[in-house]
N, C-alpha and C positions, 0 to 999 in steps of 0.2 A: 575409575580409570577413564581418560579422555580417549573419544575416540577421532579419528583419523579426521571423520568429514567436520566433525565440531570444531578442529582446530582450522580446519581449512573455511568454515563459518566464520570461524573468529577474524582470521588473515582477509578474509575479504571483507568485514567490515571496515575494518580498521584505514584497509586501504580506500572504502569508498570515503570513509571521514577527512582523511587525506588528501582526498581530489575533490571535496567541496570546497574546505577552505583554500587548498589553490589556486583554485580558479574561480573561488567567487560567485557559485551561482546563484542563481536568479531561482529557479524553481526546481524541485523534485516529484516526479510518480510514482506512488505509490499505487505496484500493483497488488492489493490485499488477498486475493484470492483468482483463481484459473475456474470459479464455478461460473455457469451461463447460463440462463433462459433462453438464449435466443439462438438461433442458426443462421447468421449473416455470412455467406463465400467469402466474404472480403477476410475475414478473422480466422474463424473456425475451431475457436481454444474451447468452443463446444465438443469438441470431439477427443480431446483428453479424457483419458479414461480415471487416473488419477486424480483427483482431486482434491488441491493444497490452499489452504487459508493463511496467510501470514499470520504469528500469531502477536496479539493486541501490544506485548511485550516489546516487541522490535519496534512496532511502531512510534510508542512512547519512547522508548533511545533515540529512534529518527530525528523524533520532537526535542528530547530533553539536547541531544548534541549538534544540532542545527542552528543556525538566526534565526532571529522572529521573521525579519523580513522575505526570505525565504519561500515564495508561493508554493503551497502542496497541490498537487493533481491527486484526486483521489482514484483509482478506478481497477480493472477488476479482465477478466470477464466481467462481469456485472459485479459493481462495488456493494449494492445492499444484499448481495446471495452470503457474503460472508456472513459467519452465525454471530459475530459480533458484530457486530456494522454499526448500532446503536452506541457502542461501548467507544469505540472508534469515533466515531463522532463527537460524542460528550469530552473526551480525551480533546481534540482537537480545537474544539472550542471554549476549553479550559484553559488550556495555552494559548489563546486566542491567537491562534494560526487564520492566515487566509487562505482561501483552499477552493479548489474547483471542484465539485461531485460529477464524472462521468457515467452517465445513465443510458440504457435503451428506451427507457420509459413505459415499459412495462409492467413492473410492477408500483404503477402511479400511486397507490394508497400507499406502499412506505416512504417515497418520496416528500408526500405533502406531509 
């Protein structure tokens, strides 16, 4: 059995695919994940207590029902906290998407 919020998942995909090609954009953000290392005032999504990862699945739809031309922003809380982040990546540059990584840079060695 479907439930309530899944169909209401589904209506709101549908309608974002809807208002892409509409209106033609130029770029999408991808927020992968509410996890954070850091405690910046300006933000503060460090303070969510729940903690939600997009999972790799959706993003790959993103990808498979988009233009190439399409600019992706990657970013997060912190986009490499997500536990796929690696997968996400590989995924994106398989598609050979152009894409922005937003970082604190803190955690420098997954970066390079």
């Amino acid at each position: 059995m479907i439930s309530l919020q899944l169909i209401k998942y589904i209506k709101q995909g549908v309608k974002s695919f809807y208002n892409i090609y509409q209106y033609n954009l130029q770029s999408i953000t991808i927020t992968a994940t509410n996890r954070c290392n850091s405690r910046c005032k300006m933000c503060e999504i460090w303070k969510k207590k729940n903690k939600k990862d997009i999972p790799i699945k959706a993003i790959e739809n993103i990808l498979n029902h988009t233009n190439k031309k399409i600019y992706l922003n990657l970013s997060g809380g912190e986009f490499i906290l997500h536990p796929k982040y690696k997968d996400i990546l590989y995924l994106v540059n398989k598609k050979r998407r152009r894409f922005t990584l937003f970082s604190n840079g803190i955690l420098k060695e997954r970066l390079i």
